[in-house]
N, C-alpha and C positions, 0 to 999 in steps of 0.2 A: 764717178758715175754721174750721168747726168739726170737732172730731176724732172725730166718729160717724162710722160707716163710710155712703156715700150711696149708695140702691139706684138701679139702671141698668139700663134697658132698652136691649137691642142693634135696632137698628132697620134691615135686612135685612143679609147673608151673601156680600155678592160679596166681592171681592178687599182692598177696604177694609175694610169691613163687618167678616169674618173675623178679620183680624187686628186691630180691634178689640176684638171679642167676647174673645181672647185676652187681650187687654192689662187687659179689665175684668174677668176671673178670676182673674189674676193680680195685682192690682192691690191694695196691702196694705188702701185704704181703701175700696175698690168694695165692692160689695157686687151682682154680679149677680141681676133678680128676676124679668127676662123676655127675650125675641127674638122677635122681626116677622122673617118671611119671607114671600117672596112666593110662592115654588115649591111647591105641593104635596106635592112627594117631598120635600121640607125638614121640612112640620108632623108634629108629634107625637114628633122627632126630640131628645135631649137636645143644652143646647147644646157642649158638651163635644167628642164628636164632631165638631161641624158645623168648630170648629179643631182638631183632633188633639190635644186635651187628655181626658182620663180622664170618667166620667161626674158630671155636677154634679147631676143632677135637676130641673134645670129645661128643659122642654120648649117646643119653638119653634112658635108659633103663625101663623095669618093672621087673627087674628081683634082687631082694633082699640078693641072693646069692652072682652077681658081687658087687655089691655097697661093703658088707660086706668082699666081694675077693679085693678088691682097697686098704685097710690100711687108709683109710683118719684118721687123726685127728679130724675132727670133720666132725656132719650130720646135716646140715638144715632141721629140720625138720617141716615140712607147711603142714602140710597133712589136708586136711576138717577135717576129725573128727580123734581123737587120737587110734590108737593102741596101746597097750599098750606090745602087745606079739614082733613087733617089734620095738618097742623102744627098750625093756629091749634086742630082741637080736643085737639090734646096739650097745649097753653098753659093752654089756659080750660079743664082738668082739675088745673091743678096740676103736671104737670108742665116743666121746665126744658128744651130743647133745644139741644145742640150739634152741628152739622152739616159732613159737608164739601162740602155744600151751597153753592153762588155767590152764593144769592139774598142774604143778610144783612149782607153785609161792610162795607156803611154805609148807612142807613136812607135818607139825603138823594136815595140812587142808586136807589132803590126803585119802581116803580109807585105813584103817591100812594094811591090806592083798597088797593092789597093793601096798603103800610104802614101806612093805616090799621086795616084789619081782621087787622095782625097782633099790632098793638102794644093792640087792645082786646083781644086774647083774653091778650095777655102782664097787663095792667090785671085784667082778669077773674080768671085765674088766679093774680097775683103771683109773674108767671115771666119769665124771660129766654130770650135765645135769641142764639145767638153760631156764624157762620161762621171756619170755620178750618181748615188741611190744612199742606200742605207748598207749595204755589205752586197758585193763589196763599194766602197765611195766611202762614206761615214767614219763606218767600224774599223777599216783597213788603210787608211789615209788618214782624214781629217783625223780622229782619236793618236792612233801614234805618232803622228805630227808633232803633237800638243806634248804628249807623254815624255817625248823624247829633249824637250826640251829644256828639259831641266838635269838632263842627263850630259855626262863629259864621256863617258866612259857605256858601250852597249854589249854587254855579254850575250844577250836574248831577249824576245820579245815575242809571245805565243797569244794569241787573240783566239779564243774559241767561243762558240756562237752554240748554242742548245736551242732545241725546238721539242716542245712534249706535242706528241701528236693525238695523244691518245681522245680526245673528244673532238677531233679534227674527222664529221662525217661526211667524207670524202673517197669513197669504196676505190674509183678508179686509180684516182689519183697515187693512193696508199698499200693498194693492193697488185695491180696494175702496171702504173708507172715506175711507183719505187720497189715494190720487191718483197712489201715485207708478208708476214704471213708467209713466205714461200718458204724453201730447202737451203739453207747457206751455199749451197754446193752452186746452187739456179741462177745465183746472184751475180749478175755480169760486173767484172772487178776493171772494166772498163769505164763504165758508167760514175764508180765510187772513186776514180783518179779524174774525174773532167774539169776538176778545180784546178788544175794546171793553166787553163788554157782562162777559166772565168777570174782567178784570182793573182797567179802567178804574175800577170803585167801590175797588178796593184800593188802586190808589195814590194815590184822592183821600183815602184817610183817612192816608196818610204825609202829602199834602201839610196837611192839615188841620190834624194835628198840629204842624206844624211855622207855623202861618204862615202858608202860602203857598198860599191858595188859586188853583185851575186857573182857564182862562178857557174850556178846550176840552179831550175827551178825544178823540185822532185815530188811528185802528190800520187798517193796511192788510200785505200778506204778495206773498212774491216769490219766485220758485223758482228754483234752478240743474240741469242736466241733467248726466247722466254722459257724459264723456268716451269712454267704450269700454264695452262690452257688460260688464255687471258682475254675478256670480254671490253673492246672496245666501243667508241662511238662509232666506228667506220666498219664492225665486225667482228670475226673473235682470232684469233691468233693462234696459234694450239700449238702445245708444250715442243721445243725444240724449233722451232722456222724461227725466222727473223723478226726479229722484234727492235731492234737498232740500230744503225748503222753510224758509222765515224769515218768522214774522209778528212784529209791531211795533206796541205801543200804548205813547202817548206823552201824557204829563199836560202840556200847553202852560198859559205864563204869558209875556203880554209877547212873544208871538211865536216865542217859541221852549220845545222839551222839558225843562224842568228835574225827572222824573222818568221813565224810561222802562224799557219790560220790552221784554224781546225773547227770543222763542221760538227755536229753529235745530233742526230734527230733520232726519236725513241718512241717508243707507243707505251712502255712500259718500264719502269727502274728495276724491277725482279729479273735480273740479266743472269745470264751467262755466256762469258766470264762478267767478273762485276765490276762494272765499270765507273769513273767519278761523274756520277747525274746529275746538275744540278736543274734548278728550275729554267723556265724562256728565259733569255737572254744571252747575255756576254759578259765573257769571263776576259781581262785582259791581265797578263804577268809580265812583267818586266824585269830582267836580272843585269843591275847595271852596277853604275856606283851610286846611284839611287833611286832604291828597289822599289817597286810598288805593284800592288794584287788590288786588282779594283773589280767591282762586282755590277753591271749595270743591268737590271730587273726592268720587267714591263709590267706595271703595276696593274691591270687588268684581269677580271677572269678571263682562261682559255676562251672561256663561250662565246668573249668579244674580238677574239684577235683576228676573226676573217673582217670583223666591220674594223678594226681600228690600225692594226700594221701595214696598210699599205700608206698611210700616213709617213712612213718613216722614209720611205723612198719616195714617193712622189714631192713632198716637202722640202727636201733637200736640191730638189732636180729645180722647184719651182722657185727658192730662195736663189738659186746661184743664176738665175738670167742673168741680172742687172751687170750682172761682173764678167759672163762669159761676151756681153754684148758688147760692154769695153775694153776688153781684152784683143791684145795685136791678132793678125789670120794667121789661122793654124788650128794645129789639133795642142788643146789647153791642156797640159795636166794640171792636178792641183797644186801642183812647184810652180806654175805660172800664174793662180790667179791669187789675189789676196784670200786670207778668214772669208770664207763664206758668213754671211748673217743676213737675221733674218729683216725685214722690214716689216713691222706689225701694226702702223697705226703713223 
């Protein structure tokens, strides 16, 4: 890599976004030169403020023209949902993009037609473009990467990820969007298999790496209801609606999972049926010829987890510039660039 400092555009300001923008201000070799927002009340705004850091003088725009008139090296790109017409012309300008974006995580998983016209405008521009966060990127990649490495022999390998929602006061989001509170029956079992599509490209590139291509990617989700009328942060829950839900996408070889993620978000552990709860984080298991059950906890109270996790994906996005900037054109999986690490000083 080389040790010129690389200019960055931040590429919108929600909850990732933000703490991004921070980490590339802060960042000994970044060199911030612009920010995309989408909000109105955002443009014209320095981006310094927009994360509670002091003023930089650089002011945040909606305007796709400047961003791609800047020359950055590379574009954070955090955008809610993906475009795909400026991605490609971030590419075919010369700029880099890393994203915690879904769409990239391995090319072969891709819409043929948009791979195509993503990887002419990477050709075009002599840019790359690289997906990655904290789950999937992190948890489902970089982790069994590592794991598997000391492994000769992989019978299975199940990554399951917990979220306690229950002091999570968030009405819409929880009531609303996800489901709970409501009738088992109301529960779209559509919605509980969409891990197909968000995770399934992730663990074919574990499986790829290793060997052992899939023959099927299978994900489907299941709820448990609460036992007794149960008072959370976000509202109260009442005895029998949903209280948990568990989705499951499984990388099948020969019949059976030999990679699988598994989601669990809960508002409450007095389930029924009773389910294995444990606290926030990730549970990873491994059944090889050398096993290992590791437990990885986010040592914070709930209270802090809207200020402190979105650190886990944005961090990761903003450590892997330097690598995705030197890295040949194309769409990068994590099988093409080195360890990601961090640079801190």
């Amino acid at each position: 890599m080389s040790e010129a400092r690389l200019d960055v555009v931040q590429w919108a300001t929600g909850n990732i976004g933000t703490r991004a923008l921070r980490g590339v201000i802060e960042h000994p070799a970044l060199n911030l030169t612009g920010v995309y927002v989408h909000s109105a009340d955002k443009a014209g705004t320095d981006a310094g403020p927009l994360c509670g850091l002091g003023e930089t003088g650089i002011k945040a725009t909606r305007s796709i023209e400047e961003v791609l008139g800047l020359g950055a090296d590379c574009v954070l790109y955090m955008a809610a949902a993906c475009d795909f017409d400026e991605v490609c012309r971030l590419l075919a300008a010369g700029a880099n993009v890393v994203t915690t974006r879904g769409e990239f995580h391995r090319p072969e998983s891709m819409d043929p037609a948009v791979r195509e016209r993503v990887e002419a405008a990477c050709e075009e521009g002599g840019t790359s473009i690289h997906s990655t966060g904290s789950s999937p990127g992190f948890i489902t990649e970089a982790v069994p990467l590592v794991l598997s490495s000391i492994q000769r022999r992989l019978d299975g390998l199940t990554i399951s990820e917990f979220a306690d929602l229950s002091r999570r006061d968030s009405p819409d989001l929880l009531f609303e969007v996800m489901g709970f509170g409501k009738p088992p029956a109301e529960l779209d079992e559509r919605r509980l298999s969409h891990g197909k599509t968000s995770f399934g490209p992730s663990l074919e590139v574990v499986a790829d790496a290793l060997s052992m291509p899939l023959d099927s990617i299978e994900a489907g989700g299941e709820v448990a209801t609460a036992r007794q009328r149960t008072r959370i942060a976000a509202g109260t829950l009442e005895a029998g609606t949903v209280a948990a839900q568990r989705m499951t996408v499984s990388g099948m070889r020969d019949g059976r999972a030999v990679v699988r993620f598994r989601a669990l978000w809960y508002c409450t552990t007095d389930l029924d049926p009773a389910w294995d709860v444990r606290e926030t984080g990730w549970h990873i298991a491994v059944d090889g010829d050398a096993p290992l059950d590791i437990d990885i906890r986010f040592p914070f109270p709930l209270e802090r987890m809207a200020e402190t996790s979105p650190g886990y994906t944005a961090n990761r996005a903003v450590n892997a510039v330097p690598f995705v900037c030197a890295a040949a054109p194309g769409i990068r999986t994590s099988l093409d660039l080195p360890q990601i690490h961090a640079v801190l000083g």
